[in-house]
Residue, then its C-alpha position, 0 to 999 in steps of 0.5 A: x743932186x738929191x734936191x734934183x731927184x726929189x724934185x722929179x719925183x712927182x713928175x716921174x711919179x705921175x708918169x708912170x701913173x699915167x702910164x699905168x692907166x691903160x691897164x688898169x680896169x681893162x678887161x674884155x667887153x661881155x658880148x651883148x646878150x641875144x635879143x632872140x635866137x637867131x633862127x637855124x637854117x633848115x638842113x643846116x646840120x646836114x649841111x654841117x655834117x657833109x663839110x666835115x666828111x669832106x663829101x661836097x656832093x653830099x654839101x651842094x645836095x643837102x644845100x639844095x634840100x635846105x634851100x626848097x625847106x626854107x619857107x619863111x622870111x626868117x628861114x630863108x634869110x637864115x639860108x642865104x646865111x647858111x650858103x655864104x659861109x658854106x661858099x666862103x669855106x669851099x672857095x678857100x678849100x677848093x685852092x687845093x682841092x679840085x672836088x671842094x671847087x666844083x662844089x664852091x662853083x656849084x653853091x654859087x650857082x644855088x646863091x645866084x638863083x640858077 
């Protein structure tokens, strides 16, 4: 019987081995670093600061400020980014609040260029 089990030990042996491989060595990848700054949305902060007070008319009109303050290629891409989050956050806010789906419907009038 002792025979039997010192012959399976280097198969049991390399079994666990091999299973033990997964976790050897593995640890989070380090997010790449940024080749440059992405670029803030102007009224980004204002915009932010309204969400948080739950003040969706002061949203869609810090929005609108934003949006007529994006001069450049750059900022106006960093708008459209802007206003796709803010719509995300105010379509699932407005699922229980009527005055956050006024304001998702109303974003979305400001994204579709109307």
């Amino acid at each position: 019987m002792h025979r039997r089990v010192l012959q399976s030990l280097p198969v049991v042996t390399l079994s666990l081995l091999l299973g033990a491989m997964p976790l050897v060595g593995c640890k989070k990848a380090a997010a790449p670093e940024p080749t440059a700054a992405a670029p803030a949305a102007p009224g980004g902060t204002e915009v932010a600061a309204a969400m948080a007070k739950k003040d969706y008319d002061a949203v869609v009109a810090a929005l609108v400020k934003a949006n007529e303050a994006a001069t450049t290629p750059d900022q106006q891409e960093a708008f459209r980014g802007l206003l796709k989050s803010v719509a995300g956050e105010l379509r699932g806010l407005g699922i229980e609040d009527p005055k956050a789906k006024e304001a998702f419907n109303t974003v979305s009038r400001l994204g579709a260029g109307r």
